[in-house]
C-alpha positions as a printed Julia matrix, in Angstrom:
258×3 Matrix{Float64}:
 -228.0   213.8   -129.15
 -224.97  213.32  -131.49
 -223.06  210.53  -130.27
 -223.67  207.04  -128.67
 -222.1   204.76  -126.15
 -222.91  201.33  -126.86
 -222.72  198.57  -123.5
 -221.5   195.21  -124.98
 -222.45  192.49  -122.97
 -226.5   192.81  -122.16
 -226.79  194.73  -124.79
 -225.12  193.47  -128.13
 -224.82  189.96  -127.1
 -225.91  187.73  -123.72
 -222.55  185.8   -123.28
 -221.93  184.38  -126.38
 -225.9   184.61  -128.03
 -226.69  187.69  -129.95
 -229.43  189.79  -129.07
 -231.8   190.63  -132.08
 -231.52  193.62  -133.72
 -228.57  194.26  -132.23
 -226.31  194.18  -135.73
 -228.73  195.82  -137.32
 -228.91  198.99  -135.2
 -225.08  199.07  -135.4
 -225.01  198.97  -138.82
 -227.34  201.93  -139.28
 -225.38  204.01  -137.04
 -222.52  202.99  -138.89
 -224.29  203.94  -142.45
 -225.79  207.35  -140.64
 -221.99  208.58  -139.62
 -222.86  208.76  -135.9
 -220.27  209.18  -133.81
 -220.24  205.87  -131.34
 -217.95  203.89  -129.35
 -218.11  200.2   -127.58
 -217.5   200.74  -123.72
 -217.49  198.08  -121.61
 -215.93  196.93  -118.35
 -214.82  193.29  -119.29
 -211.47  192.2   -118.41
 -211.77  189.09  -119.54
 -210.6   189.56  -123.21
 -208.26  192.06  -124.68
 -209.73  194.62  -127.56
 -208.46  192.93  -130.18
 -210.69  189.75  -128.89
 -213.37  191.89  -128.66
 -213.34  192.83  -131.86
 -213.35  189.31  -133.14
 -216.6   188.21  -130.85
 -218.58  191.59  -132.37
 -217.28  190.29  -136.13
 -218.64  186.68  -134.98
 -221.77  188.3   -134.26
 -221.98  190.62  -137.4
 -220.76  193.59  -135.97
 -217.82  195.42  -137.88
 -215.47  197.72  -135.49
 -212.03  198.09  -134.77
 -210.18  197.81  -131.42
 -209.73  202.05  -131.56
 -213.84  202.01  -131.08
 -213.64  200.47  -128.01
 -212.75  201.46  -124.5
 -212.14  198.54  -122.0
 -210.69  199.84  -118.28
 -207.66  197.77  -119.15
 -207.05  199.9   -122.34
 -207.95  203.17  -120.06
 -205.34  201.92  -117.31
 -202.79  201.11  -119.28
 -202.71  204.27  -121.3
 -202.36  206.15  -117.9
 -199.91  204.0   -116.22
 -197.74  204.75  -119.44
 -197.14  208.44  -119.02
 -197.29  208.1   -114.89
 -196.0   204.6   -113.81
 -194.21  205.1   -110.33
 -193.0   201.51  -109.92
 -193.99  197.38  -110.57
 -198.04  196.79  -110.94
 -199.28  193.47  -109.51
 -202.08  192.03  -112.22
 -205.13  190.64  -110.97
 -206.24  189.73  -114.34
 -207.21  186.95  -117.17
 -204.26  186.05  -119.64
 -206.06  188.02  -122.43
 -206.56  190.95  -120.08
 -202.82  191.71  -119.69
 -202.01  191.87  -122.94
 -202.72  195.36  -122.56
 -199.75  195.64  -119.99
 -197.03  194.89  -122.28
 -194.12  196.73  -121.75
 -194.66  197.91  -117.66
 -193.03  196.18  -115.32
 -195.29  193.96  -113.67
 -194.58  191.34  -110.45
 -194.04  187.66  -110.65
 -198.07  186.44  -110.12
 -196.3   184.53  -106.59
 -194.97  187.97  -105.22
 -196.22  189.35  -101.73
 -194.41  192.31  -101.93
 -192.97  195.07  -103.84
 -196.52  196.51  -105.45
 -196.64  199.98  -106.45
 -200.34  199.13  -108.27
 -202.56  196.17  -107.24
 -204.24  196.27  -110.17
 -208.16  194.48  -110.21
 -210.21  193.26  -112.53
 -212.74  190.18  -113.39
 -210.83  186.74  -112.77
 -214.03  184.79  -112.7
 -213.51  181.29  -111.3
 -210.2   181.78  -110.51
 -210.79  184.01  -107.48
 -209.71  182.03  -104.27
 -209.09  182.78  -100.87
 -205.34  182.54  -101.34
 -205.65  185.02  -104.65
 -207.49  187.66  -102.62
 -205.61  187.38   -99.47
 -202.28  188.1   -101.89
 -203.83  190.93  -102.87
 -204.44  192.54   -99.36
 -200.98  191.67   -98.38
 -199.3   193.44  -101.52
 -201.44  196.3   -100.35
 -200.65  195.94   -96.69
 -196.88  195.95   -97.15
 -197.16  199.4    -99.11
 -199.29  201.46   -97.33
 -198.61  203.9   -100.48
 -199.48  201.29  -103.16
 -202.66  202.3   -105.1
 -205.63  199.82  -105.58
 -206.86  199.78  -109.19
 -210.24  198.42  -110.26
 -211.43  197.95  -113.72
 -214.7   198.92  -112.86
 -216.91  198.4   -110.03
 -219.38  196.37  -111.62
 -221.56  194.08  -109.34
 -222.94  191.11  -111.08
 -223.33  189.96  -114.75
 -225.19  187.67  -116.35
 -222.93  185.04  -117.76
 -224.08  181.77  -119.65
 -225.03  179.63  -117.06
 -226.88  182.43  -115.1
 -225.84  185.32  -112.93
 -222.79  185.67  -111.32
 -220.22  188.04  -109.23
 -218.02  190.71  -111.06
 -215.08  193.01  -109.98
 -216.67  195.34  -107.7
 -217.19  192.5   -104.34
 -213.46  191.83  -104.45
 -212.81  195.16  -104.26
 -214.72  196.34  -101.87
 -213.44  193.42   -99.84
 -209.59  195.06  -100.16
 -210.51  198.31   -99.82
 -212.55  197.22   -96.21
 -208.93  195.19   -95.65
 -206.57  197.59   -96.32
 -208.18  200.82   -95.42
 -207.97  202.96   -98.78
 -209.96  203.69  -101.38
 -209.99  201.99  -105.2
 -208.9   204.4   -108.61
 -212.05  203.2   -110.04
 -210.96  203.05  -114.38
 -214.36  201.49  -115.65
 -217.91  202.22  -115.22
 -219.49  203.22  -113.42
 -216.63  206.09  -112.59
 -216.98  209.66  -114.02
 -213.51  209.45  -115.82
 -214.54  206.94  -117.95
 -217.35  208.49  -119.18
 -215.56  211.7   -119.79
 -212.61  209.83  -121.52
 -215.31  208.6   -123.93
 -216.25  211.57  -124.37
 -213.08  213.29  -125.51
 -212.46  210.47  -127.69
 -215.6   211.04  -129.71
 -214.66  214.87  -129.27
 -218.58  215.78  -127.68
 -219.98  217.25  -125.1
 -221.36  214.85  -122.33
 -224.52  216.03  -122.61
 -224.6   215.46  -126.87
 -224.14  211.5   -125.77
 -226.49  208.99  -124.62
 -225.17  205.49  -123.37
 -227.15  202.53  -123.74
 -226.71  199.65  -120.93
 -228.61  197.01  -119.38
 -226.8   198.25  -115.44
 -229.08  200.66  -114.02
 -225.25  201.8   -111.79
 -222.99  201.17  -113.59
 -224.61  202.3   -117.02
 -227.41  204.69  -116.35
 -226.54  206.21  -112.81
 -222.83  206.65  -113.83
 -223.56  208.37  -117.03
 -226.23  210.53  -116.03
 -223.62  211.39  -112.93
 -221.05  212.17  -115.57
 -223.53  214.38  -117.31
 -224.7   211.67  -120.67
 -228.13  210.75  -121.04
 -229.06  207.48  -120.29
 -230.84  204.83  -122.07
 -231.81  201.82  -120.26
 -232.49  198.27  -122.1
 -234.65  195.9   -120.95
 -232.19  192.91  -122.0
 -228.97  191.37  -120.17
 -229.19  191.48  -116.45
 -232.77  194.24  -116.36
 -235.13  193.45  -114.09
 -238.22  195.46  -113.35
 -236.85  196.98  -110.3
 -234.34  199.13  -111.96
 -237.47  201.25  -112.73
 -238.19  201.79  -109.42
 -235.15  202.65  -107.66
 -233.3   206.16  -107.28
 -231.61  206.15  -110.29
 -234.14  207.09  -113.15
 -233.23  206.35  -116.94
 -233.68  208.82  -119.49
 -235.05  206.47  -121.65
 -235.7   203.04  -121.22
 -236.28  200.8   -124.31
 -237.25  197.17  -124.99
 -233.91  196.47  -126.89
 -231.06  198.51  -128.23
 -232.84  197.92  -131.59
 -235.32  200.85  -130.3
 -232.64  202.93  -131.05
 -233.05  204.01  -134.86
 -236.77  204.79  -134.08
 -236.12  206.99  -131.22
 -232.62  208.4   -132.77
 -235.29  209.4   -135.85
 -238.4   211.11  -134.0
């Protein structure tokens, strides 16, 4: 292996607790030169907030280390944008947007991108239904998500993410989601042209046996599986089999050194 994908959330950190050794091991890879980037599919914050919760947990990067689907989106919809996007986002989230033309958040119609990603609490039956309409008025709009993660494990225990919303609109409407996130090939591959590897010189390290392990290892990366964030002993006995599987990303250095 030459280069690492770190998961953030389940890895690094539970919500807004650190998880031990977590710094440390960063640090060290840091020190050893290795080449490493932070991929993760929250929508919630913007990189450059991201940034600022790794610094509050000892954790130096900047926001060019990390690849968010938001960051991935954007970056495409800038060189290929065929009309307004429709933001299913947080506040922080569309930061990344600035500069495409996006709807009024009231709009029904007029979508050329229904674009998904984790709103949390503020997913109602009126919010969703908007989004099927926007796509059911433009049978040619494109549904976005930013990710297809399941669940996460937030603060006060675990909880939905993107992927149930979209699979609700793509039942609705009848097409298929441009999946920007994990656990989607592209991403992985993106990550690896930014670190300028091979997949197979790269293992990621996640807590999501799907989204982590199964979409790296489909992508061609190794995959390292962490017994912290959302792991529960039944990942091991599924069909998707980690490469590794660790107590805590702080196995890392000892493994990286054998």
């Amino acid at each position: 292996m030459r280069g690492i994908l770190f998961d953030m959330d389940g890895v690094l950190y539970n919500s807004d607790r650190p998880i031990a050794g977590a710094a440390e091991t960063v640090c060290w890879v840091q020190e050893q030169a290795i080449p490493h980037l932070f991929v993760t599919n929250t929508t919630s914050r913007d990189r450059a907030a991201l940034v600022e919760k790794l610094h509050g947990f000892g954790i130096e990067t900047s926001e060019e280390e990390i690849l968010t689907p938001a960051a991935a989106v954007a970056g495409w919809l800038r060189h290929s944008c065929e009309g307004p996007l429709a933001l299913f986002l947080r506040p922080a989230a569309r930061r990344e947007f600035a500069g495409l033309p996006c709807l009024d958040d009231a709009a029904e119609q007029g979508a050329a991108y229904v674009v998904i990603g984790d709103l949390g609490s503020l997913w109602d039956y009126r919010t969703l239904n908007r989004a099927f309409r926007l796509l059911y008025h433009n049978p040619e709009a494109k549904l976005i998500a930013l990710g297809m993660t399941r669940y996460w494990l937030a603060s006060d225990g675990i909880s939905l993410d993107v992927a149930p919303f979209v699979t609700a609109l793509e039942h609705a409407a009848g097409r298929r989601a441009i999946v920007f996130g994990k656990p989607a090939e592209r991403f992985f591959l993106a990550a690896a042209e930014r670190l300028g590897l091979a997949p197979g010189e790269i293992v990621m390290i996640g807590d999501d046996i799907e989204g982590d392990i199964g979409g790296a290892q489909a992508a061609g990366l190794k995959g390292a599986l962490v017994k912290t964030g959302k792991f529960k002993a039944a990942d091991l006995e599924g069909r998707i089999r980690p490469d590794f599987v660790w107590d805590s990303v702080a196995d890392l250095q000892r493994w990286w050194n054998k």
